[in-house]
N, C-alpha and C positions, 0 to 999 in steps of 0.2 A: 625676159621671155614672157610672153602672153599665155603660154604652157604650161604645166609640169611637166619634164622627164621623167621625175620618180613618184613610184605607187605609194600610197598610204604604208605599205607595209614597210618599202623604203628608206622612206623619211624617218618613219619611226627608230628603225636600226641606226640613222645617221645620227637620230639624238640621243638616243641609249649609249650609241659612242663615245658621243660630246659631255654626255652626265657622266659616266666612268672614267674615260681617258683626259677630259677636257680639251678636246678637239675630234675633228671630224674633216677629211679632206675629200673634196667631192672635184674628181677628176676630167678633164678638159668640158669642164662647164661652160665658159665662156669663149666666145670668138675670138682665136687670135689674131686676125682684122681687124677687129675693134680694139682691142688692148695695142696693136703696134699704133694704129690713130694716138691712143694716148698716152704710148710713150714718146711720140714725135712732139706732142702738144706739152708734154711733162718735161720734154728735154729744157725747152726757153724759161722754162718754171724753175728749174733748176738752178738754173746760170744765174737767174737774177737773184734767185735765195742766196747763193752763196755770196754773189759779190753784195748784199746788202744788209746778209743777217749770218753769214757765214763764221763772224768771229763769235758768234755766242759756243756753237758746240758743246750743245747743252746735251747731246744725244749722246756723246762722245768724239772722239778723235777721228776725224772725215767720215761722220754721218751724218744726216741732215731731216729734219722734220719740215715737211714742206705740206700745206696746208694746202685741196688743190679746191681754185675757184668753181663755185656751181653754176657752171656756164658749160655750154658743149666745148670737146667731144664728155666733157664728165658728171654732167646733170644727166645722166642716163641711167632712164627707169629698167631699162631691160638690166643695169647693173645691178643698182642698187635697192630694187623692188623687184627683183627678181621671185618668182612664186615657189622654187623651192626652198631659196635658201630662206625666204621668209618664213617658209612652213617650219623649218628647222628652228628659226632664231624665238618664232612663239611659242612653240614646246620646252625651249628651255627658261623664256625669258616672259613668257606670259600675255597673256593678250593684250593690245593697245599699247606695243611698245614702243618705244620713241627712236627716228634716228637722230644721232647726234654730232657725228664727227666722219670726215669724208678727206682724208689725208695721206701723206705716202714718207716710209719712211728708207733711206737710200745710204750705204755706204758704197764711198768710193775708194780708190785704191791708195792706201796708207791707211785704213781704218783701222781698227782691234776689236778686240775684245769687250763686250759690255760685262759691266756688272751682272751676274744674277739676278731677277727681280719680279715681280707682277707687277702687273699696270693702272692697279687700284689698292685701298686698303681693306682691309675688312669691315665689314658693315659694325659690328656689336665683337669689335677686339676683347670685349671684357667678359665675355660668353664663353671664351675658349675652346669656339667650334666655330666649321665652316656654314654658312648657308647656302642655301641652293641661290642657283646664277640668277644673277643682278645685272653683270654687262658683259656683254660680248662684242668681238672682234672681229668682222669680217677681211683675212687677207688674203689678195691676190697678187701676184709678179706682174709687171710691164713684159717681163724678160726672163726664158729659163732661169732655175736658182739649180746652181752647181754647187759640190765640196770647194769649189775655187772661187766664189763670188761673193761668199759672205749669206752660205742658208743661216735661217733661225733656229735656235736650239731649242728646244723644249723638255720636261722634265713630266714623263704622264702622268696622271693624277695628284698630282701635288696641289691643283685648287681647292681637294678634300682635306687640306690638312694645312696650316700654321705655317707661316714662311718658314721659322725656326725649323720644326718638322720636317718639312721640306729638304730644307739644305741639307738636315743630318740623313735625310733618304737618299740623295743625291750624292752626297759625298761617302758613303756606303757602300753605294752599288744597288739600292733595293730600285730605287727612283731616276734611271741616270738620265743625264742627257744625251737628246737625240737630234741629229742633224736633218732637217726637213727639205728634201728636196723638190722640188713645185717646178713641173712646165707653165709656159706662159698658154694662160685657158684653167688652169687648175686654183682651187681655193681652197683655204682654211678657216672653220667657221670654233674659233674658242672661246674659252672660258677666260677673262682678262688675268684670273688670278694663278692661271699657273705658272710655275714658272721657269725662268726663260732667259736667251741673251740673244743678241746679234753676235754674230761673229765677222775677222777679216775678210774681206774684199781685195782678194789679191790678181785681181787684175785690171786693165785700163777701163773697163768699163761700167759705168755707174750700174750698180742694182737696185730697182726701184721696190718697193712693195706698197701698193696701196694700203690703207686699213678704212675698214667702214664701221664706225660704232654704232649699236644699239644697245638700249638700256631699257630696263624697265618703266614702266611710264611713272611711276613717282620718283624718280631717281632725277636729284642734274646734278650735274657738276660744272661750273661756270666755266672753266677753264678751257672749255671746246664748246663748238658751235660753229654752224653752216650757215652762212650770211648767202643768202637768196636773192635776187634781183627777182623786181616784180614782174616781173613779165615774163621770165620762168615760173614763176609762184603759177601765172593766171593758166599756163600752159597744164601743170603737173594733174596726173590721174587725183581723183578722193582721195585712195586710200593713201597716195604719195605724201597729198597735205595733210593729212590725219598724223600719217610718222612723224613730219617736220615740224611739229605746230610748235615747238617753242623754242625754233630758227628763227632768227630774226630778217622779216624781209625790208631788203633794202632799195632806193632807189638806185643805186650803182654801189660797184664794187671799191670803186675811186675813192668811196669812202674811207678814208681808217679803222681798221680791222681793233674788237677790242679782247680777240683770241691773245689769251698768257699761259699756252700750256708749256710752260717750262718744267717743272717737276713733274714726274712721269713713270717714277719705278717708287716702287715700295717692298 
């Protein structure tokens, strides 16, 4: 969006959220036109991950991390430079921060149950406290997320506190988990560390979730990264190139990718 929808005061409530709860859901933001384009575009993305990287199931049991190319319908800035949720991701995550990771992750029907887990480790483990957000997550649906499709669980506020912490919050009652349910148009802007699982996918049709990563700008992690064709590069706004600067641009995608995000919960 070339806009904001939400006022200053807004936004700020959205990250007050995001700092407390570790998430924040900002309701039918995006066009569901646009999002069915890319689950039509995501469906052939699919077919080919599974017949050709399908036996790793590193996600789990019929889930799949599908990395999506920066090519249209999904090199699209009204998504992923969008002016509010960026307004959100710098209040929590700092100015000049980087995006990193532009991927969708889908259980299909036989899935389960994921481990409990966050999506990073902690910065200074040896400190014995949280710091404030380092990376976040932007998720979006291709597709309603129902009690029957396999929503994401989440556990509020548990990225203030120690996995360990956490799970005895969780397994309590103080912390529990909660089933997220998201129309397609709707997003969830978190905290990576709190934490979380996918759950069953119990019916025929795949559930996509995009995720869009941002981190702070000293922060990488090699294990993800958005390979750019140059001629998207020469198209993208300033500020588009300023986020991606340490994507690697590529002459074609044809290339061998040298993305290893297999480890992924912590």
């Amino acid at each position: 969006m070339d806009h904001r929808r939400y006022s200053d005061s807004e936004i700020s409530n959205f990250t007050e959220q995001a700092a407390t709860d570790g998430f924040c859901i900002l309701k039918g933001h995006f066009p569901q036109e646009k999002l069915r384009l890319w689950n039509d575009a995501f469906g052939v993305l699919l077919e080919e991950h599974v017949r050709r990287e399908g036996h790793l199931q590193n996600r789990g049991l019929g889930r799949y991390y599908v990395t999506l190319p920066f090519l249209e319908p999904f090199a699209d800035e009204e998504i992923f430079a969008d002016r509010d949720v960026l307004a959100i991701v710098e209040n929590l995550a700092g100015a000049d921060f980087t995006m990193v990771q532009l991927a969708t992750d889908t259980p299909i029907e036989g899935s389960n149950y994921q481990e409990i887990h966050r999506d990073a480790p902690p910065l200074f483990p040896e400190w014995g406290r949280e710091t404030p957000a380092f990376q976040l997550a932007v998720n979006f649906p291709l597709v309603d997320v129902t009690l029957e499709n396999g929503p994401f669980e989440v556990a509020r506020g548990t990225h203030l506190f120690s996995k360990e912490e956490g799970l005895l919050r969780i397994s309590s009652g103080e912390n529990p988990l909660e089933a997220v349910s998201l129309a397609a148009g709707d997003l969830m802007i978190r905290d990576v560390r709190g934490l979380h699982r996918g759950t069953p996918n119990r019916t025929a049709t795949p559930r996509p979730m995009v995720v869009i990563g941002y981190s702070r700008k000293w922060l990488f992690r090699p294990e993800v990264s958005i390979r750019i064709p140059g001629d998207v590069w020469d198209n993208l706004s300033p500020r588009s190139r300023r986020m991606l600067r340490y994507n690697p641009v590529v002459e074609s995608l044809d290339q061998p990718s040298t993305e290893v995000y297999q480890s992924f919960s912590y």
